[in-house]
C-alpha positions as CSV (number, residue, x, y, z in Angstrom):
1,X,81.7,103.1,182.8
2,X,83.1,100.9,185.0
3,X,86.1,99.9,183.3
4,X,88.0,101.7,180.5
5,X,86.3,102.2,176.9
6,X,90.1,100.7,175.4
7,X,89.7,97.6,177.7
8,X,85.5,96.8,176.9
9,X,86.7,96.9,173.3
10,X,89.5,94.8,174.3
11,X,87.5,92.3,176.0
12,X,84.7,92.0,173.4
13,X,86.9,90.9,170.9
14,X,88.2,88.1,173.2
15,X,85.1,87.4,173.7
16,X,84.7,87.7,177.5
17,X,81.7,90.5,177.2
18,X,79.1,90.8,174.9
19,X,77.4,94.0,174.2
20,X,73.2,93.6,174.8
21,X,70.9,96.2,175.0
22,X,70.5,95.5,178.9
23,X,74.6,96.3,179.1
24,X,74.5,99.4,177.4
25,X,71.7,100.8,179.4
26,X,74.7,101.2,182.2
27,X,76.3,103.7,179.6
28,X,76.1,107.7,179.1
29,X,76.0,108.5,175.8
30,X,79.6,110.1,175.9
31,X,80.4,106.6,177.0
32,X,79.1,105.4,174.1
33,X,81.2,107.6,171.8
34,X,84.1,106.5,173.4
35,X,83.5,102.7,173.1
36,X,82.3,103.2,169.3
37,X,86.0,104.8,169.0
38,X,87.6,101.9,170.6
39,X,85.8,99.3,168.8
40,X,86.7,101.0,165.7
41,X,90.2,100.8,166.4
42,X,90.3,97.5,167.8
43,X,88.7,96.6,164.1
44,X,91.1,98.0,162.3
45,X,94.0,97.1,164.4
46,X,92.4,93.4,164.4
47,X,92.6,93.6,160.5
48,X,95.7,94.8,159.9
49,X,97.2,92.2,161.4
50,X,98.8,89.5,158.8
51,X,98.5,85.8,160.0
52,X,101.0,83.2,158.2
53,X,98.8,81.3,155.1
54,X,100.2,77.8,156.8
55,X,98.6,79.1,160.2
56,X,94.7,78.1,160.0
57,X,94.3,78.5,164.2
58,X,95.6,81.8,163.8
59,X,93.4,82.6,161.3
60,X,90.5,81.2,162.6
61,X,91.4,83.4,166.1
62,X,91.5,86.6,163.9
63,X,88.2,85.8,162.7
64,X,86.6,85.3,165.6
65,X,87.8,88.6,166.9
66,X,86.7,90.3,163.7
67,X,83.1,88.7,164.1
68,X,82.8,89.5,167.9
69,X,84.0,92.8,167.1
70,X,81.5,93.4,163.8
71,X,78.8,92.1,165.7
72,X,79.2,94.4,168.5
73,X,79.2,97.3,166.1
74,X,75.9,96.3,164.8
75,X,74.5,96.1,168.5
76,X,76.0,99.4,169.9
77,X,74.6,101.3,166.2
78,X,71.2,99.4,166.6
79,X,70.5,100.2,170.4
80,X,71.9,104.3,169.6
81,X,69.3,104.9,166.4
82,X,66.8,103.3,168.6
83,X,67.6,105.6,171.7
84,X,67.8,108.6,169.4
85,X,71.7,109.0,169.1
C-alpha cells in the first residue's frame, strides 16, 4: 500500500479516492484488513460527531462523508466475498 491504511480511509471520506475493484487489486489481503479497520473507525468517528441543528452545510458535509464512507464498505466487502476473503 502505497500510502497509510489511516490516510486511504481519510481520503475516501473526503472524497478524493474512491475504492473500485481495479484499486483494490493493488492490495494484499492484510492490506485489506487494515483499511476495513480504518474505514470502520473513520465511520464511527464520522458519526459521533454532533453538527449544530441551525448548521445544514455542516450537516450536509457529514453526510457526504458518511455516504462515501458506507459506500466504500459495500465495495471493499463485495470485491473480498468475491475474491474468497
Amino acid at each position: 500500500m502505497a500510502a497509510p491504511a489511516w490516510k486511504t480511509a481519510e481520503d475516501v471520506a473526503e472524497g478524493y479516492v474512491t475504492l473500485n475493484v481495479v484499486s483494490l487489486k493493488k492490495f494484499q489481503p492484510h492490506e485489506l484488513d487494515q483499511l476495513q479497520r480504518e474505514l470502520e473507525r473513520v465511520l464511527r468517528d464520522t458519526r459521533t460527531t454532533i453538527v449544530p441543528e441551525s448548521d445544514a452545510d455542516k450537516a450536509q458535509a457529514k453526510n457526504r462523508r458518511l455516504l462515501r464512507l458506507s459506500q466504500a464498505t459495500t465495495v471493499l466487502n463485495s470485491y473480498r466475498s468475491r475474491m474468497g476473503r
